[in-house]
TIVO-93415 format. One line per field, with one value per residue: residue number from 1; residue in three letters; x, y, z of N, C-alpha, C in turn. Coordinates in Angstrom, 1 decimal. Example, Ala and Ser with C-alpha at 12.3 -4.5 7.8 and 13.67 -1.06 7.14 Angstrom:
2
pos: [1, 2]
code: [ALA, SER]
nX: [13.2, 12.8]
nY: [-5.7, -2.2]
nZ: [7.8, 7.1]
caX: [12.3, 13.7]
caY: [-4.5, -1.1]
caZ: [7.8, 7.1]
cX: [13.2, 12.9]
cY: [-3.3, 0.0]
cZ: [7.8, 7.9]
***
This chain:
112
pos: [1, 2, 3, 4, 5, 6, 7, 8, 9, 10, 11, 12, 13, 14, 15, 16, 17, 18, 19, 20, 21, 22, 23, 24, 25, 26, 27, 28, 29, 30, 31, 32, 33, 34, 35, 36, 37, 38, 39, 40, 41, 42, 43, 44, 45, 46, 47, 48, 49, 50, 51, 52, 53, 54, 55, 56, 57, 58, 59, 60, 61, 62, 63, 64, 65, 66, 67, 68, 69, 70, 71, 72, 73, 74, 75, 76, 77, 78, 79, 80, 81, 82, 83, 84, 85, 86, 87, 88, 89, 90, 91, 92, 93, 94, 95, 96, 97, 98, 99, 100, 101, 102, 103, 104, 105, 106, 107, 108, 109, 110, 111, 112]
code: [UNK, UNK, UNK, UNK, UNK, UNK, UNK, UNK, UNK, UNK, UNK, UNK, UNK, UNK, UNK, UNK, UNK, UNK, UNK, UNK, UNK, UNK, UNK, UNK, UNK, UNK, UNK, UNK, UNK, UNK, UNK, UNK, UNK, UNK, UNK, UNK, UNK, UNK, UNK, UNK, UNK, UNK, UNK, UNK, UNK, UNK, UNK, UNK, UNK, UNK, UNK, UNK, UNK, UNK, UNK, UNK, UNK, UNK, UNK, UNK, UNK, UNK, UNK, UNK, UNK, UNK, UNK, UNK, UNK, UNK, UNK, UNK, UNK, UNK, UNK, UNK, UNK, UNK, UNK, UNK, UNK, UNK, UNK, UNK, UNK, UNK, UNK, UNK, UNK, UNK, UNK, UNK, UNK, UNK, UNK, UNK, UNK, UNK, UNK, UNK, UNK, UNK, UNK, UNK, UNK, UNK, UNK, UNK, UNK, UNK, UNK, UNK]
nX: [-44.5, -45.7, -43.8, -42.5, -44.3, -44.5, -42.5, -42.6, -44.3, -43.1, -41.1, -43.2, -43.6, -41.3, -40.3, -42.4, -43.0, -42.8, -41.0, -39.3, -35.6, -34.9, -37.3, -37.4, -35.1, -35.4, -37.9, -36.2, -34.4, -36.1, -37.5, -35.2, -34.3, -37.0, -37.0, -34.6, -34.8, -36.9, -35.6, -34.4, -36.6, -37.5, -35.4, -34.7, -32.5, -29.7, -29.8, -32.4, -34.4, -32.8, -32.8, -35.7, -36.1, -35.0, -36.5, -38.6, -38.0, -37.4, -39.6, -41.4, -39.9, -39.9, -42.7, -42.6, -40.9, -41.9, -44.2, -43.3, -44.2, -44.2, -46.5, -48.4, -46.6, -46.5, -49.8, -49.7, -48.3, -49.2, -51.3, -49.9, -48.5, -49.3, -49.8, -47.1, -45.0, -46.4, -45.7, -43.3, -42.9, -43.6, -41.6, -39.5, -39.9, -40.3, -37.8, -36.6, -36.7, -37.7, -35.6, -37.0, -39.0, -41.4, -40.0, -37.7, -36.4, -34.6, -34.8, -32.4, -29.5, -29.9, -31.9, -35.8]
nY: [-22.4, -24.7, -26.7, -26.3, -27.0, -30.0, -30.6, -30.4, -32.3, -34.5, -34.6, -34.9, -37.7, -38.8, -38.5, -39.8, -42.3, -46.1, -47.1, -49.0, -49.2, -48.2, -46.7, -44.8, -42.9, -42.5, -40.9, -38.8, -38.1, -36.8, -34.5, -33.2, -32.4, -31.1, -28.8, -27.7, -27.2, -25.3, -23.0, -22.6, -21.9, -19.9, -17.7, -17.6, -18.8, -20.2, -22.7, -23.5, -24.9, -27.6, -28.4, -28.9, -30.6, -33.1, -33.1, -33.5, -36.1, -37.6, -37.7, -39.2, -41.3, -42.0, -42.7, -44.9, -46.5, -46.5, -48.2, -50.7, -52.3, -52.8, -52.9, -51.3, -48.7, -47.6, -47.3, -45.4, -43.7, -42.6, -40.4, -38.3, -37.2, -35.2, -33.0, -33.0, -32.8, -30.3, -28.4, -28.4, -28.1, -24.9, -24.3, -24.5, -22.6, -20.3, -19.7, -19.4, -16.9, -14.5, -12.1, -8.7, -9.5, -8.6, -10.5, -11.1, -8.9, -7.8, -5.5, -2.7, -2.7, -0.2, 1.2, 2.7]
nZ: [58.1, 58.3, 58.0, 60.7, 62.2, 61.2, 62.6, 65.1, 65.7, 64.7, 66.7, 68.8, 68.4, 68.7, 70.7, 72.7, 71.5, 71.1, 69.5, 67.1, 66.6, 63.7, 62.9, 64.7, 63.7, 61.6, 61.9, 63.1, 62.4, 60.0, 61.0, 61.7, 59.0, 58.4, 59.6, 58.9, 56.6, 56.6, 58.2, 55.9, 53.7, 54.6, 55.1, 52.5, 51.1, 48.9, 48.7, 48.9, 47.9, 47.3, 49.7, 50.7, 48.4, 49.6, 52.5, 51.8, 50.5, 52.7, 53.9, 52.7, 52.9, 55.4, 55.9, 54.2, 56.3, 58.8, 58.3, 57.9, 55.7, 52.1, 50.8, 52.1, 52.5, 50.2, 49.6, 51.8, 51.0, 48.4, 48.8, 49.5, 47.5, 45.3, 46.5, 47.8, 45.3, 44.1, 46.1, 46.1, 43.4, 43.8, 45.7, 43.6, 41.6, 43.1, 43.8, 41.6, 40.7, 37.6, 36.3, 36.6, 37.8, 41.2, 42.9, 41.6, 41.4, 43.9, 46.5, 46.8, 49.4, 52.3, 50.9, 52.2]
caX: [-45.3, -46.4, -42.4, -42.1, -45.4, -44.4, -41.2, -42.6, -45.3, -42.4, -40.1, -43.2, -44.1, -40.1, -40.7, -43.3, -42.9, -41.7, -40.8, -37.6, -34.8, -35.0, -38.3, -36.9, -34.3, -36.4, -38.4, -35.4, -34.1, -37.0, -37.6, -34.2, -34.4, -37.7, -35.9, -33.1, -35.7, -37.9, -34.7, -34.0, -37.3, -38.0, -34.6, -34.3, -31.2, -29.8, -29.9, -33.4, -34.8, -32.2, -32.9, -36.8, -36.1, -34.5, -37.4, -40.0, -37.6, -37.0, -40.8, -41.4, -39.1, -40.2, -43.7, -41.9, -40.5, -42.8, -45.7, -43.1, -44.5, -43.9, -47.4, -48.6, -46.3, -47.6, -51.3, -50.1, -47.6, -50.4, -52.1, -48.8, -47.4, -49.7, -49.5, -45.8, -45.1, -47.1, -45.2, -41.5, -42.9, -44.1, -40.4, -38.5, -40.2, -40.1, -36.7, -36.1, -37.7, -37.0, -35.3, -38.0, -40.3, -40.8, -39.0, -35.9, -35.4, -34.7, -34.6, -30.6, -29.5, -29.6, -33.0, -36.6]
caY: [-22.8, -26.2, -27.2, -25.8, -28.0, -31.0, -30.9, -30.7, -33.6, -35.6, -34.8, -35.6, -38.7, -39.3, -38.6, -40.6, -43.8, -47.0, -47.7, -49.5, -47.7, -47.3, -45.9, -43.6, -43.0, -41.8, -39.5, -37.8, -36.8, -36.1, -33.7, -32.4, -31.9, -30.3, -27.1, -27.2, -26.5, -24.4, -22.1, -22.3, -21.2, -18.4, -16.7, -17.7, -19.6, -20.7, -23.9, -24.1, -26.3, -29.0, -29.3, -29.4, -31.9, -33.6, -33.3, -34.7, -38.1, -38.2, -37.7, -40.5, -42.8, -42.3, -43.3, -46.6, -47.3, -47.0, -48.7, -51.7, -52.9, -51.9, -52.1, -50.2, -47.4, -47.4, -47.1, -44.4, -41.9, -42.1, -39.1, -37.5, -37.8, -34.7, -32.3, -32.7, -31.9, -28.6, -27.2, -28.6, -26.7, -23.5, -23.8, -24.0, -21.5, -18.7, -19.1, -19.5, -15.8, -14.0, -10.5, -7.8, -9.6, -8.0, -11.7, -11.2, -7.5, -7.5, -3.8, -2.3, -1.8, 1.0, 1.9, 1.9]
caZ: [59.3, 58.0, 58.5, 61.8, 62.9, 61.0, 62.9, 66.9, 65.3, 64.5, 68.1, 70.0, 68.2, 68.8, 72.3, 73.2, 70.6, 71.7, 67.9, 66.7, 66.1, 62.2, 62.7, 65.5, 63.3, 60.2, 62.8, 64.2, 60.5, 58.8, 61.5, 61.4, 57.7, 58.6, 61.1, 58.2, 55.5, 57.2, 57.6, 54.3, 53.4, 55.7, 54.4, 51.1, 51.3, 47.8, 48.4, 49.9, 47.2, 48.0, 51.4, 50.6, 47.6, 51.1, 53.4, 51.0, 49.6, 53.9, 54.4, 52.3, 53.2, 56.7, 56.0, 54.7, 57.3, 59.7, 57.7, 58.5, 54.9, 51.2, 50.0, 52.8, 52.6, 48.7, 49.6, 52.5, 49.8, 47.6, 48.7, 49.5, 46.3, 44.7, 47.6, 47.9, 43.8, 44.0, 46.8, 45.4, 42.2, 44.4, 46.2, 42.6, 41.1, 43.8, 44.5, 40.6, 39.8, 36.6, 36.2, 35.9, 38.3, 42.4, 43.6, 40.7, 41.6, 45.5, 46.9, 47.4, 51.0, 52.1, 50.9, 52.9]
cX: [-45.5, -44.8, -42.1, -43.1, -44.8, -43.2, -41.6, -43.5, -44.3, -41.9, -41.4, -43.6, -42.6, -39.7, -41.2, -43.5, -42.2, -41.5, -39.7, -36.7, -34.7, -36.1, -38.1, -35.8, -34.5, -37.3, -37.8, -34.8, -35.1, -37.4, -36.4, -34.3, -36.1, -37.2, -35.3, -34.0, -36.9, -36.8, -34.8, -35.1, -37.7, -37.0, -33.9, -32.9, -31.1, -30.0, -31.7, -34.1, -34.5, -32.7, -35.1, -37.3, -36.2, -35.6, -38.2, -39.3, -37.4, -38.5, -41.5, -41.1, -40.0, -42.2, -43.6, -42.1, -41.3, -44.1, -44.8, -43.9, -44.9, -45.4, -48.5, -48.2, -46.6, -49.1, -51.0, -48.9, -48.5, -51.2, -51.5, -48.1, -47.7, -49.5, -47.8, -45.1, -45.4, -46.1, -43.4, -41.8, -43.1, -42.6, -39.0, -38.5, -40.2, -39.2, -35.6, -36.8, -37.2, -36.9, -36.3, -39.0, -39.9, -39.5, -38.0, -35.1, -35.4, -34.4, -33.1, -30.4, -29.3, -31.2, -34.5, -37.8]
cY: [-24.3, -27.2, -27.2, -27.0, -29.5, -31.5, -31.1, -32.1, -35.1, -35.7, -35.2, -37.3, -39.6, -39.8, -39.9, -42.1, -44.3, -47.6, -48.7, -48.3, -47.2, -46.2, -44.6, -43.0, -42.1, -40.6, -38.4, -36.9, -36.2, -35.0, -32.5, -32.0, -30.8, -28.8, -26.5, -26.6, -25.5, -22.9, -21.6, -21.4, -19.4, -17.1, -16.2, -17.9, -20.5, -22.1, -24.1, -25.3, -27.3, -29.4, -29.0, -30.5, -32.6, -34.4, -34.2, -36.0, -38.4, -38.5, -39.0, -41.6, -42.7, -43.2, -44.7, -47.2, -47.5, -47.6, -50.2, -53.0, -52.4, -51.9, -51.4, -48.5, -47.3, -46.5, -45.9, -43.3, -41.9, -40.3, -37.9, -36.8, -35.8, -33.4, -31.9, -32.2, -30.3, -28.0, -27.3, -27.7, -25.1, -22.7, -23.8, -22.5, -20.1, -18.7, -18.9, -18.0, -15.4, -12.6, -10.1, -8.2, -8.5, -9.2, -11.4, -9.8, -6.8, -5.4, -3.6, -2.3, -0.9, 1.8, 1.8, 1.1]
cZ: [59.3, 58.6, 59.9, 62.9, 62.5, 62.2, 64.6, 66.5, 65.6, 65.8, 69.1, 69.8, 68.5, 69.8, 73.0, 72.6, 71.2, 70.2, 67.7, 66.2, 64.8, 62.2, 63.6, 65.2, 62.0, 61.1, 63.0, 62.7, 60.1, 59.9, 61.6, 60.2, 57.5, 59.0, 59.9, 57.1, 55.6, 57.2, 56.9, 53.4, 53.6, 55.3, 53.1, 50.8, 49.7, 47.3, 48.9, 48.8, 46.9, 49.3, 51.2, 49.8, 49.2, 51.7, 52.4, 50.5, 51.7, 54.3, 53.8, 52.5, 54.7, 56.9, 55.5, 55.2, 58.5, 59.7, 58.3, 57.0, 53.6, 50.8, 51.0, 52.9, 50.8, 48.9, 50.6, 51.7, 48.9, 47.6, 49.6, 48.8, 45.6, 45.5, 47.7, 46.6, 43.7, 44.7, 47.0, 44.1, 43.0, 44.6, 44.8, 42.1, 41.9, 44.0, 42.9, 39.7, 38.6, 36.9, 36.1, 37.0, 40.4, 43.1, 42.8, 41.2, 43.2, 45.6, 47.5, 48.8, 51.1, 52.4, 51.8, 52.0]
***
């Protein structure tokens, strides 16, 4: 859900910005890598914790770039940094389950 919002946040700030093009540039991906990782999540796609690695080093950069100054975008991933960790650990570990658990042992087709 948080992906799906991040991602109209970004297209209308993409919209409506008279930015430079890197910074409209960094919006339009990190939004795209938003969609692609939201997917990924939703269906449990093997790769989904590449393309959420992804989003968070694009979500980053983008705050970069649009700080338009390195020790700005410093002081503004700061209180990114702890938040985005957790839920890179959340998305290893649930797509990383172990045998025996309900996530390791999907249900056969077939059954209800």
């Amino acid at each position: 859900m948080f992906l799906a919002v991040c991602a109209l946040a970004l297209a209308v700030l993409l919209a409506t910005g008279d930015d430079l093009p890197p910074v409209r540039f960094a919006l339009g991906a990190t939004g795209a890598l938003a969609l692609v990782t939201a997917e990924a999540l939703v269906f449990v796609r093997p790769w989904g914790f590449g393309a959420s690695l992804a989003f968070a080093g694009s979500f980053v950069a983008t705050l970069f770039v649009a700080a338009h100054d390195f020790v700005v975008g410093v002081v503004g991933t700061c209180p990114t940094v702890l938040p985005i960790l957790v839920a890179l650990s959340v998305v290893h570990n649930g797509l990383a389950a172990r045998p025996g658990t309900a996530q390791g042992n999907p249900r056969p087709r077939g059954l209800p």
